[in-house]
C-alpha positions, 0 to 999 in steps of 0.5 A: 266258202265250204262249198267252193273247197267241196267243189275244187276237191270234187273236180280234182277227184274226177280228173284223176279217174281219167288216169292214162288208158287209151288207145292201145298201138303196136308200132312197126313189124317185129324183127331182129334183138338189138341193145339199144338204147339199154345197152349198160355193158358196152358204155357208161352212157348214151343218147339215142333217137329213134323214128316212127311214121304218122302212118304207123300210130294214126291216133292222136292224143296224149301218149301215155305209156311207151313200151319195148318188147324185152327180147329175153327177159334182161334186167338194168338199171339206167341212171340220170335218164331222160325221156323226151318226145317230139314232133318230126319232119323227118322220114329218115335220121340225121347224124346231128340229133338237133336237126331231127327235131326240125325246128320242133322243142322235145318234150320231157316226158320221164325224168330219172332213174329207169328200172327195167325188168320181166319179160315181154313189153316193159314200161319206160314209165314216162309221165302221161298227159304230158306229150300230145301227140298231133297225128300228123307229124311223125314222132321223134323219141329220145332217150339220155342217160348216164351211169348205169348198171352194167347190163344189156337189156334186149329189145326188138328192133324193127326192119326199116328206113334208117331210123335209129341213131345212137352214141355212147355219150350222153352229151354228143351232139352227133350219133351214127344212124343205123341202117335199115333199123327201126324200133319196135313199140307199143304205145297207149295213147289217151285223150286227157278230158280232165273231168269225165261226165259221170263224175260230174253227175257226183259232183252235182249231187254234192250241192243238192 
């Protein structure tokens, strides 16, 4: 029985050395400053989606960091604030924000209040090994919150097809796609092994 504990503590120790680094990608072409989806002081709410092509990520795995260049160094706080991501179809945005999942379930991956602040490439603190990203659809972001503290934060957008669409509630079911927009990121995608191999050189030696 001791054993068995010393052998589940073990491989629970391995896991979470693993952790959530990974391949780090910086999506589309920097462009032109836009509040969205951190826009406190125009509306005490918002749902927000934005696009990104299969072509612009090209790594699969679980995307573990979700970053937006903070265009001048703004700070806000985002209540009752929903992350989700999801696979996508889609080339360009609908109005109707449940069409753009084509037939795929959103994933949550950030649940919360979201505290943004610095300058430069700001977390948005989702949970990792939670989305696995196939690299062969493209990827669908999603961002809910409601109740905030009454400030814009910049970030840069991309130029692009009409992939951005937003609305000032956090319960419309239709937004209004932004032209010519899309956003600008940075992503870290990983592979969750679970256990890497020198760690279970560690746990083998626990038994010797």
């Amino acid at each position: 029985m001791k054993r068995f504990v010393l052998l589940t503590a073990a491989l629970v120790v391995a896991a979470s050395t693993v952790g959530a680094s990974g391949k780090v990608v910086v999506v589309e072409t920097q462009g032109g400053g836009n509040r969205a989806p951190w826009r406190g002081a125009a509306g005490n709410a918002m749902r927000f989606q934005c696009l990104w092509f299969q072509s612009g990520i090209n790594y699969a795995g679980y995307i573990n960091k979700i970053e937006f260049d903070n265009y001048r160094g703004e700070s806000g706080s985002f209540n009752n604030c929903k992350i989700l991501l999801c696979h996508s179809t889609k080339t360009t945005l609908e109005a109707t924000f449940a069409n753009n999942y084509t037939g795929n379930t959103p994933v949550e991956v950030f649940s919360g209040t979201e505290s943004i602040s610095g300058s430069g490439w700001i977390d948005t603190h989702i949970k990792p090994n939670v989305f696995n990203y196939n690299n062969k659809d493209n990827l669908l972001m999603e961002v809910v919150w409601n109740g905030d503290s009454g400030e814009d934060v910049y970030c840069y957008r991309a130029n692009g097809a009409s992939r951005r669409c937003y609305t000032y509630s956090s319960t419309a079911t239709t937004g209004t796609v932004r032209t010519g927009e899309a956003q600008y990121i940075r992503l870290t995608i990983g592979t969750m092994t679970g256990v890497e191999p020198t760690s279970l050189g560690r746990v083998k030696s626990l038994f010797r």
